[in-house]
C-alpha positions in Angstrom: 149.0 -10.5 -75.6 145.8 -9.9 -77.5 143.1 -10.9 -74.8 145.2 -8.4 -72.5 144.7 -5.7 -75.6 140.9 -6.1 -75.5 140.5 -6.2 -71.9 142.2 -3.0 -71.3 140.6 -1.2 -74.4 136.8 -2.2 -72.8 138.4 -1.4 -69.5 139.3 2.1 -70.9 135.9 2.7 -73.3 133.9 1.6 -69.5 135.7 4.4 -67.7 135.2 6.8 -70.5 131.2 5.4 -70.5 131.2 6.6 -67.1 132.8 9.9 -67.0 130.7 11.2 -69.6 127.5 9.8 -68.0 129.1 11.9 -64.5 129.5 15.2 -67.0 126.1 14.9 -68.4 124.7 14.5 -65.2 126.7 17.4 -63.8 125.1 19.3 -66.8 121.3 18.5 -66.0 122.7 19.1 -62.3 123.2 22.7 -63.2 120.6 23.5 -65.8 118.3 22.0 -62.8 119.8 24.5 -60.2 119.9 27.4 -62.6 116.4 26.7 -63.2 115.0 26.3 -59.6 117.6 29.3 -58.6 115.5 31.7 -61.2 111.7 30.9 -59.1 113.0 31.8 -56.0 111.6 34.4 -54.8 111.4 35.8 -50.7 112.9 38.1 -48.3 115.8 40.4 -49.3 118.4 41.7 -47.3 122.5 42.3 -46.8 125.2 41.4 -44.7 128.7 42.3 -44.0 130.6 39.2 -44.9 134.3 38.7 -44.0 136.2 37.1 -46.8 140.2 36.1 -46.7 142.6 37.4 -48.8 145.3 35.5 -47.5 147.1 34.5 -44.9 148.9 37.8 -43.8 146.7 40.7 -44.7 143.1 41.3 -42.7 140.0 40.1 -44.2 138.2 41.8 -46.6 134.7 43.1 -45.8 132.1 42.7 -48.2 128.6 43.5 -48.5 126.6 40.6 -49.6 122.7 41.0 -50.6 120.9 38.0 -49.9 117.4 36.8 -51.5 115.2 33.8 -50.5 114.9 31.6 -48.1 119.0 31.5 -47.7 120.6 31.4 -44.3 122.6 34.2 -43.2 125.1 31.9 -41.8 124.9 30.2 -45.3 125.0 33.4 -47.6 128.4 33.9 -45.8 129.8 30.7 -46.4 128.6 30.5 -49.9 130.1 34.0 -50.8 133.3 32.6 -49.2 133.3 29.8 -51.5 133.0 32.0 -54.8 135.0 34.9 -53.3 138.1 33.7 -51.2 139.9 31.9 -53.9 138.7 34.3 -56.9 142.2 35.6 -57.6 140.9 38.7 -59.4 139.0 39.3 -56.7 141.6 39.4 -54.6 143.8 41.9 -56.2 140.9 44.0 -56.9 140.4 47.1 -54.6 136.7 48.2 -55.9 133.9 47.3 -54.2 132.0 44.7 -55.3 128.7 43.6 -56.0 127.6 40.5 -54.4 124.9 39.0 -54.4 123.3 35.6 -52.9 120.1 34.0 -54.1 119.2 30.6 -52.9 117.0 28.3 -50.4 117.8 24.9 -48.5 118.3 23.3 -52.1 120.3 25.4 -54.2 121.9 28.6 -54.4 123.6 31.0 -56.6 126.4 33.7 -56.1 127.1 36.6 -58.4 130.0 38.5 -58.1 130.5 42.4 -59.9 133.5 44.1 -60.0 131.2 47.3 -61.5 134.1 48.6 -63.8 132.7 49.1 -67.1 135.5 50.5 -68.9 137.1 47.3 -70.3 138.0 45.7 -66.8 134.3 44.6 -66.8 134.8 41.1 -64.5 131.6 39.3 -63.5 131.4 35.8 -61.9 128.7 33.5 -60.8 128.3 29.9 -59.8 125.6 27.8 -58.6 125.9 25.4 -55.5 123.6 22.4 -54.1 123.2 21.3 -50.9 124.2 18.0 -50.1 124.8 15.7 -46.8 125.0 19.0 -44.4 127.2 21.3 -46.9 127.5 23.3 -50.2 129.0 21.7 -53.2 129.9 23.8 -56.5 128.0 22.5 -59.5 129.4 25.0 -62.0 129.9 28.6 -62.8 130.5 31.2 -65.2 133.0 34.1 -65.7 132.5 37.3 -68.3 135.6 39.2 -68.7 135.4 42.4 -71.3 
């Protein structure tokens, strides 16, 4: 009963070895995006970017600014991503203010609600691109 003890204890401290090792290099992951998302600098511009609300009402248009080397078709999937399953966002009315920053590496979304009188709302997340597609790294949210 004892060796059967041990082994699942080193079996247990092994998986929790590894899962901090993943969250650490999560961390560096984003600290390494947040930094390379700061230096980018290019070509600015905005696009109309549908985003669901859910299954029976229309999609939501929102203007997206874009900065960088960024793909249009990318900057529309990546404000989908932060956007489409933001609940606040969802019930929100106000425009928002959206903005995309990012190249073929990494990329960042910001999402305002504008309202600064105690509803202030404010989202971001940074994303990688990996094997043909944009993962989530990790994000923020400010709420006042």
């Amino acid at each position: 009963m004892r060796a059967a003890t041990v082994i699942a204890i080193l079996a247990l401290a092994s998986l929790s070895a590894e899962a901090q090792e993943a969250v650490t290099d999560r961390a560096a992951l984003y600290r390494t995006a947040l930094d390379h998302i700061t230096k980018i600098k290019g070509p600015s511009s905005s696009i109309i970017v549908d985003i669901p609300i859910d299954s029976a009402s229309e999609p939501r248009k929102q203007r997206v600014g874009v900065r960088g080397h960024v793909s249009l078709a990318a900057a529309t999937e990546l404000a989908r991503l932060q956007l489409a399953s933001n609940k606040r966002y969802r019930v929100d009315t106000r425009e928002w203010k959206v903005e995309v920053i990012g190249d073929a590496e990494f990329a960042g979304v910001r999402a305002d609600n504008q309202c600064r009188d105690f509803c202030l709302y404010l989202t971001s997340g940074a994303y990688s691109f990996d094997r043909g597609k944009w993962t989530f790294i990790n994000g923020e949210v400010l709420v006042e």
